[in-house]
C-alpha positions as CSV (number, residue, x, y, z in Angstrom):
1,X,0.0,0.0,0.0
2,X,1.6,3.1,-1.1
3,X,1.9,6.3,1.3
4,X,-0.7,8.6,-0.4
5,X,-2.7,5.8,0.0
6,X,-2.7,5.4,3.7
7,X,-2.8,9.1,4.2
8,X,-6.1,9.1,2.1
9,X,-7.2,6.4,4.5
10,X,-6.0,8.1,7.6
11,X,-7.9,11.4,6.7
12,X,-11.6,9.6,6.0
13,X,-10.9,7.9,9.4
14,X,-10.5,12.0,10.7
15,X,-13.4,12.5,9.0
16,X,-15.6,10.1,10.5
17,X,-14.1,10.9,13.5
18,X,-14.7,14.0,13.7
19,X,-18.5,13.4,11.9
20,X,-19.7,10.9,15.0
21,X,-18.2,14.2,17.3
22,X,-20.4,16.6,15.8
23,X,-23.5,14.4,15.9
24,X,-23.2,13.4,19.6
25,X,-22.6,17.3,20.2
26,X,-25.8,18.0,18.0
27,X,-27.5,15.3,19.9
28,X,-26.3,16.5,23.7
29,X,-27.7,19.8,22.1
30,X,-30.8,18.7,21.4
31,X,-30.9,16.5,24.5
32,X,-30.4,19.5,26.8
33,X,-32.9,22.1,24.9
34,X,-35.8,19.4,25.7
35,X,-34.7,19.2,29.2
36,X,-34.9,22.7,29.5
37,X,-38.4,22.7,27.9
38,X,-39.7,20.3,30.1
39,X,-38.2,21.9,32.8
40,X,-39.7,25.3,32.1
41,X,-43.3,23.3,31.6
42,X,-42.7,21.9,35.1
43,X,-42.4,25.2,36.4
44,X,-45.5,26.2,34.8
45,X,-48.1,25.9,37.2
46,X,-51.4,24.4,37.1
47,X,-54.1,26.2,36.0
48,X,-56.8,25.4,39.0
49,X,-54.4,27.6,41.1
50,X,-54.5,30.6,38.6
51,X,-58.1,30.4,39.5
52,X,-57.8,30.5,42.9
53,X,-55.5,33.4,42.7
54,X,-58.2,35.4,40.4
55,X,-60.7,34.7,43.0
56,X,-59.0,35.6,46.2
57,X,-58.0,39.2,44.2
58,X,-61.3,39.5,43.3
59,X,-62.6,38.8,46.9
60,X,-59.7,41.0,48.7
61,X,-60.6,43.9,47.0
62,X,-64.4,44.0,47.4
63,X,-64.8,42.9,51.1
64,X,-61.1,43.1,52.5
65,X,-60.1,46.7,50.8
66,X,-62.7,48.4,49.5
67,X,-65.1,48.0,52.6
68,X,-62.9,47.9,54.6
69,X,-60.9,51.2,53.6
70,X,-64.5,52.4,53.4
71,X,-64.9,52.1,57.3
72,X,-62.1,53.8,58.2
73,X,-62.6,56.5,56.9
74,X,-66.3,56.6,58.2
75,X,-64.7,56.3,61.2
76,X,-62.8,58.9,61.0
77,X,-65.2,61.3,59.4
78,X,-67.5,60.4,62.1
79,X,-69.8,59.0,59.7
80,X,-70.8,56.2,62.0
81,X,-71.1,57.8,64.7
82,X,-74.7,59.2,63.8
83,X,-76.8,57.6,66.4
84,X,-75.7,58.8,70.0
85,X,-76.7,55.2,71.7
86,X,-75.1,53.2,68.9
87,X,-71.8,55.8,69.3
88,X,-72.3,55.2,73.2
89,X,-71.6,51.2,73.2
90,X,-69.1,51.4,70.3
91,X,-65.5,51.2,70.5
92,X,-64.6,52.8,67.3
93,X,-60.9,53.3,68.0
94,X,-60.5,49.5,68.4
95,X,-62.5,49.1,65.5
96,X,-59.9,51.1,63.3
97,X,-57.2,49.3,64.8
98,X,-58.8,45.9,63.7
99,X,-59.9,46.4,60.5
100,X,-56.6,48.0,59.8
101,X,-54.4,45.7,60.8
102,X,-56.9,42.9,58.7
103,X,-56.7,44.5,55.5
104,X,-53.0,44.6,55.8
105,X,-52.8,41.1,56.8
106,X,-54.9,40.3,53.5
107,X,-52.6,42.0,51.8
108,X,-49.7,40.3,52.3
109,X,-51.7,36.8,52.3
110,X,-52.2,37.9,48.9
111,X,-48.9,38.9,47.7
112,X,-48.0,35.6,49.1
113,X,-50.2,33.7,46.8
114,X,-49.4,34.8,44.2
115,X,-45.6,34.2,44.6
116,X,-46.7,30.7,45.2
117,X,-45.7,30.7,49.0
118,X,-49.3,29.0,49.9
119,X,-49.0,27.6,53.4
120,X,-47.4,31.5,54.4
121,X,-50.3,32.9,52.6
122,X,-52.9,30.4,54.3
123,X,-51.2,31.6,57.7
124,X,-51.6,35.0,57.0
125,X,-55.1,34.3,55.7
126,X,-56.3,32.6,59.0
127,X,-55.2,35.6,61.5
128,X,-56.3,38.3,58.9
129,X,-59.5,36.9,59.1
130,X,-60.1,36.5,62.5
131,X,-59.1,40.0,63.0
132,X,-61.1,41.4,60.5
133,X,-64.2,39.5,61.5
134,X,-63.5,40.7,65.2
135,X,-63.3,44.2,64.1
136,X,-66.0,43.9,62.3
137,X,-68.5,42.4,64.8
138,X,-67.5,45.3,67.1
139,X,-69.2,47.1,64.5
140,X,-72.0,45.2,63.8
141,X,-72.9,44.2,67.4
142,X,-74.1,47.6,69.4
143,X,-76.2,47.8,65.7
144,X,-78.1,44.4,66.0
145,X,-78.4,45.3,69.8
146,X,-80.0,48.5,69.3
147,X,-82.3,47.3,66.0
148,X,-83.5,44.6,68.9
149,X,-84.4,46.9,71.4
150,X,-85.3,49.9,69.4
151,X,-88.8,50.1,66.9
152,X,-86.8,52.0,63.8
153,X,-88.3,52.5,60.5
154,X,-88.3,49.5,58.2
155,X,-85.4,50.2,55.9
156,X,-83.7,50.5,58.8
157,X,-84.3,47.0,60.6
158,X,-81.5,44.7,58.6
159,X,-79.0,47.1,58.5
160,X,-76.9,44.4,60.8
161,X,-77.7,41.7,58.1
162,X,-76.4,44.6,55.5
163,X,-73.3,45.0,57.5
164,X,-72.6,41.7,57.6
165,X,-73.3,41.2,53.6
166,X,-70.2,43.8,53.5
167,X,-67.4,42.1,56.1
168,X,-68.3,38.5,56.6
169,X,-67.6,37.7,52.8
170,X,-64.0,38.0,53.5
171,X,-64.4,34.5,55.2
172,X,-64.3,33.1,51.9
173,X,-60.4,34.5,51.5
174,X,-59.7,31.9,54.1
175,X,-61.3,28.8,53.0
176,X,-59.8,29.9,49.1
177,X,-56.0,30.0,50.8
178,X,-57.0,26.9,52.8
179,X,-57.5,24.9,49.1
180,X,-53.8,25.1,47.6
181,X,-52.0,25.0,50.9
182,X,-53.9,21.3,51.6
183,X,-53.0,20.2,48.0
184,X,-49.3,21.8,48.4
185,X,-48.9,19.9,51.5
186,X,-50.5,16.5,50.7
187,X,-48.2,16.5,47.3
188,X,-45.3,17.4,49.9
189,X,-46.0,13.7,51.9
190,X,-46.7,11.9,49.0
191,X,-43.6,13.3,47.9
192,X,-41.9,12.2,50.7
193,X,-42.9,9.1,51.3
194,X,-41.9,8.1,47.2
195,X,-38.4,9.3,48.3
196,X,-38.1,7.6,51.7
197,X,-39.5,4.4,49.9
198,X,-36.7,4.9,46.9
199,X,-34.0,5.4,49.7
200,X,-35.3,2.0,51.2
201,X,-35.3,0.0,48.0
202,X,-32.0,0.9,46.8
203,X,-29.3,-1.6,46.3
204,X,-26.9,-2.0,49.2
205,X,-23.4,-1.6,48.6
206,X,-21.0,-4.6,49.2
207,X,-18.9,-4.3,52.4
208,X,-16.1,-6.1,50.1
209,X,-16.7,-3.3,47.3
């Protein structure tokens, strides 16, 4: 075999060489842009929880903010404080204080939800509620007291049931955060238990080895 021969040869083994090289970095290529696909699909979240989200905005900013903002500052332009025996048996400072402190509470349960942080935001949910509801009854009680022992005019006689149509709907924040932080953490023991029950099943290692 002569010498330009072998150096023909030589150079289509190169060739191939280097051919096999670029496919298997084509393929790597390919190999990681899918696992980066799937990887961003994993991240995308499901749906149902979008929902959830849309509904606890909508629900925050009718009966959390907007009624509640609403109060205070009734409360501070004396609005409420109309009727002298109502005014008498009402603690409007505490009342402030309350719903204040609730609608800020809601606020960050929100902002919480939707950065995905759902047992925080169920947390935040749970005291923000009570708080608001408390504030809230302070409100509604010396009214439902004073419609019960009072003859008033008939528009007048469920004006508690009115208030309560306002505040108690905030409730529903609660039982909406309450939803994805039971899924989250169910999926976080089942998750779990799948791991422990891989750790359990895999192969020993030989002492010897």
């Amino acid at each position: 075999m002569g010498k330009k021969e072998r150096l023909k040869r030589q150079k289509q083994k190169q060739d191939e060489v280097l051919r096999q090289d670029q496919m298997e970095e084509a393929a790597l290529q390919k190999s990681g842009t899918k696992s980066k696909q799937l990887e961003k699909f994993k991240k995308r979240e499901n749906p149902f929880y979008l929902v959830i989200k849309i509904l606890e905005s909508i629900g925050y900013a009718w009966s959390a903010f907007f009624v509640g903002i609403i109060t205070l500052i009734a409360i501070q332009q004396d609005i409420l404080k109309a009727n002298e025996e109502i005014q008498s048996t009402t603690d409007f400072d505490k009342i402030f204080i309350l719903i204040s402190i609730g609608i800020v509470l809601f606020t960050v349960m929100l902002v919480l939800s939707w950065r995905k942080k759902y047992l925080l935001a169920f947390g935040f949910s749970a005291v923000a509620t009570w708080v608001y509801i408390v504030g809230a009854n302070e409100l509604i009680r010396p009214v439902k007291n004073y419609l019960a022992n009072t003859a008033v005019e008939e528009s007048l006689q469920n004006m508690d049931k009115k208030y309560m149509a306002y505040y108690y709907p905030a409730a529903v924040l609660l039982i909406l955060a309450l939803i994805p932080a039971v899924i989250k953490t169910v999926q976080y023991i089942k998750r779990k238990r799948l791991e422990k029950r891989a750790r359990d099943n895999a192969p020993v290692k030989s002492i010897i080895n």
